[in-house]
N, C-alpha and C positions, 0 to 999 in steps of 0.2 A: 245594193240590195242586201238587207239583211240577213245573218244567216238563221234557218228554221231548224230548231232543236228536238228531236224527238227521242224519247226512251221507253223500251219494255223491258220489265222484271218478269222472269220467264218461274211460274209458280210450279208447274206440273213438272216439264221437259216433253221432250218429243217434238214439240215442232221444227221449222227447220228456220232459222235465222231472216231469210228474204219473206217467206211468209207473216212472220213477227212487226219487222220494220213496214210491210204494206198495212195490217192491217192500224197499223198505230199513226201511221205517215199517210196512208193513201194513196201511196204516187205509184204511179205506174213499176210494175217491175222491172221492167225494161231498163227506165229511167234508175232504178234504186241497183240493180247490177254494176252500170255504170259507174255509180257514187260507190259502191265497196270497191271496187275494181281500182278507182283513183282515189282511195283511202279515206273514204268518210265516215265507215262506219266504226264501229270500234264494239269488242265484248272483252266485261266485264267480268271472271272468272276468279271466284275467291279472292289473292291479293294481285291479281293479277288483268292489266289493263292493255290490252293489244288491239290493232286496226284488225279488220275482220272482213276477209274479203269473197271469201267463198260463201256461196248464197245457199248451199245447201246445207250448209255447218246446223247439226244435229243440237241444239240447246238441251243442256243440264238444269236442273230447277236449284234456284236460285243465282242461273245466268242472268245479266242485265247489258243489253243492247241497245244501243247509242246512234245517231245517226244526226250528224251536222250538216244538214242541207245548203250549201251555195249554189248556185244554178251559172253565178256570173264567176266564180272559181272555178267550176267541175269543166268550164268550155274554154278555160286559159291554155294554152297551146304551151308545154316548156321549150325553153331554148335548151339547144344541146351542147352537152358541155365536151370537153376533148380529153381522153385520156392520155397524160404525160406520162406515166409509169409504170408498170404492171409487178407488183413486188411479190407475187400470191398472195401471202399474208398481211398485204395493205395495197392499196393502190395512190395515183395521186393525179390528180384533174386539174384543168384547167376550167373555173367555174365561171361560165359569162353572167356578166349584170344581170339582174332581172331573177337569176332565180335564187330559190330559196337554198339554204342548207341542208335544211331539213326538214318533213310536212309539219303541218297544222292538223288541228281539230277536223277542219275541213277537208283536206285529203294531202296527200303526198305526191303526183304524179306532175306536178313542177318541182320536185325537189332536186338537189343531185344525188341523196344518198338511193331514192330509189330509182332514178334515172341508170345512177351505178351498179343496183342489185340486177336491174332488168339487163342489162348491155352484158354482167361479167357472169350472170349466175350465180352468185355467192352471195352469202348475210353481208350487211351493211353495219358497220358501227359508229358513228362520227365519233370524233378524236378532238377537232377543236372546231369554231363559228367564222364564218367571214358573212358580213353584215348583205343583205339581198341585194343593194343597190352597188354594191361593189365586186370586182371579178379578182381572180388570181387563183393563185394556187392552193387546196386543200387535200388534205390526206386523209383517208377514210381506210377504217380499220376491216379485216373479211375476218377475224377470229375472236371472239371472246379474250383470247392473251394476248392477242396482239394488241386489243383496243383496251386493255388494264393498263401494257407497258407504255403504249404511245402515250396514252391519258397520262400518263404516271408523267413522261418527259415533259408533255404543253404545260403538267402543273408544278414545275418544278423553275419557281420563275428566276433570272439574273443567270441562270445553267447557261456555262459555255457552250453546253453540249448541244443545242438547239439556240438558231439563228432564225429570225423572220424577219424577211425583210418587203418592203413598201415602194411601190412609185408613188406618188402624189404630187397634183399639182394645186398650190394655195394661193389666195387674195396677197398680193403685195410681192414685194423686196425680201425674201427670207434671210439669215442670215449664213455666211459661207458655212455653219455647223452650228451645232447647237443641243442643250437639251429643256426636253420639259418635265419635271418631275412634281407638279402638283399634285395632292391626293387625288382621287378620284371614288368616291362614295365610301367613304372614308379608311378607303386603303392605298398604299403607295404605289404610285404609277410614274414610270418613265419611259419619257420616249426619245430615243434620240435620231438627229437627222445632220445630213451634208445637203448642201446644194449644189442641185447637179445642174441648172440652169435658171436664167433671169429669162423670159419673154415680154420686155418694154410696151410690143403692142396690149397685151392684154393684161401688165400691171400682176402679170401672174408668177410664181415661180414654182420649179420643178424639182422636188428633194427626193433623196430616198430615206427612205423612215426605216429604223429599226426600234423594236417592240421589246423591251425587256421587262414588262409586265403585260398582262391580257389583261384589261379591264373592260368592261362592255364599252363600246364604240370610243376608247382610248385615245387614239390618232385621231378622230373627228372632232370630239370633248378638247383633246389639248389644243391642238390647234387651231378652232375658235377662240382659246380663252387667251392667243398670245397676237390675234387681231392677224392671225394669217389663216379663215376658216378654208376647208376645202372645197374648191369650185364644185358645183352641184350641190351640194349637202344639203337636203331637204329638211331637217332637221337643226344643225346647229350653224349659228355665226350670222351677215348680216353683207348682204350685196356680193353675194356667192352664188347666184344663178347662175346656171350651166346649161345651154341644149343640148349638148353633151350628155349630162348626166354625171354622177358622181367619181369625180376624178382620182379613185384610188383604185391602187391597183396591186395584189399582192405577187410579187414576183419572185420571192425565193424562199426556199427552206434549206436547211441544211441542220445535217442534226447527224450521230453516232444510232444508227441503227440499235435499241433495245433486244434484238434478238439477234441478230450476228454480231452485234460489235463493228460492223463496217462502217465507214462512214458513210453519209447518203447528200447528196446536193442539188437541188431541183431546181432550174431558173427556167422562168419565163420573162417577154420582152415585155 
């Protein structure tokens, strides 16, 4: 189903946000509480663009309020993800397939960054992406300085200081190690990997990938292009169908904590 776009430019002020969105939308209020609630609506304030969820929020003249209607989104159910860490000033999850990183236009409430605002109480930052169809470990930032400093580490790419590492299982025979360092959108990407097993029945093998650049779906990109695509991968390579679903999986971080100086080392299986 499509999604239905609605907007009001609010001329005078004074009305009150939910009344705005019905009379432009017509949908029931009831129905439009829920869509702000699970982050569909959005105002628009000077230079400033944020989800907008309280239905009573008092508009300013020259407020402009937004509302992305999915009807087959707003009723998706998230999978819950598992908190591995609790750091105050960051935390780190264990993020199951299916859900997103972070909302859409259309709401947030499959996401995990608000899944983790709701569960911990605290703001949300992300820090870095792990692709919807794949699960593992991510770190989300609770402070404005803590999510400069982390930001600052994930962009600081080939740093010893930060490790991320991958399970994946690919099409074929991999080889005992290896890497792949072809560009990827026309910046330098490398991936390097070991094999951690052959499975003959299924022509499959099991590596663990390390990432020493982020380039958008990096580990999926390379390893299509070396005829070993990753089982499931909806997207790239060729006789990589999975019931499964997408065979990647992020299993470690390790990195020099930006604010103590500690070091920090998160595995999952």
């Amino acid at each position: 189903m499509p999604t239905r776009h609605y907007t009001h430019r609010c001329q005078t002020g004074g009305e009150t946000a939910i009344d705005a969105l019905a009379a432009v939308s017509q949908l029931p209020k009831q129905r439009l509480k829920d869509a702000m609630n699970k982050g569909a609506a959005w105002l628009r304030r000077g230079n400033t663009n944020k989800r907008l969820r309280r239905a009573t929020t008092s508009l300013q003249s020259g407020d402009e309020v937004s509302l992305h209607y999915n009807p087959e989104i707003l009723a998706l159910a998230p999978v819950e993800p598992n908190l591995v860490a609790d750091e105050k000033h960051y935390s780190v999850w264990h993020k199951p397939a299916g859900l997103l990183a972070q909302g859409t236009l259309e709401g947030d409430h499959c996401s995990l960054l608000r899944l983790a605002e709701q569960r911990l109480g605290r703001e949300c930052f992300p820090v870095h992406r792990l692709d919807r169809e794949a699960e593992g470990l991510m770190l989300i930032a609770h402070t404005g300085k803590a999510a400069a400093a982390l930001s600052a580490l994930f962009a600081r790419e080939g740093s010893t200081s930060l490790r991320k590492l991958y399970r994946v299982e690919v099409r074929g025979h991999a080889a005992n190690s290896g890497e792949i360092d072809t560009p990827l959108d026309g910046k330098p990407a490398l991936t390097r990997y070991r094999l951690l097993e052959y499975l003959p029945a299924s022509d499959s093998s099991v590596v663990e990938v390390e990432l020493i650049t982020g380039r958008k779906h990096q580990i999926r990109r390379h390893f299509a292009q070396v005829n070993h695509a990753v089982l499931g991968d909806p997207q790239y390579g060729t006789d990589n169908k999975d019931a499964r679903g997408l065979q990647l999986r992020a299993t470690g971080l390790a990195f020099e904590c930006p604010l103590t100086r500690k070091p920090r080392d998160y595995r999952t299986s």
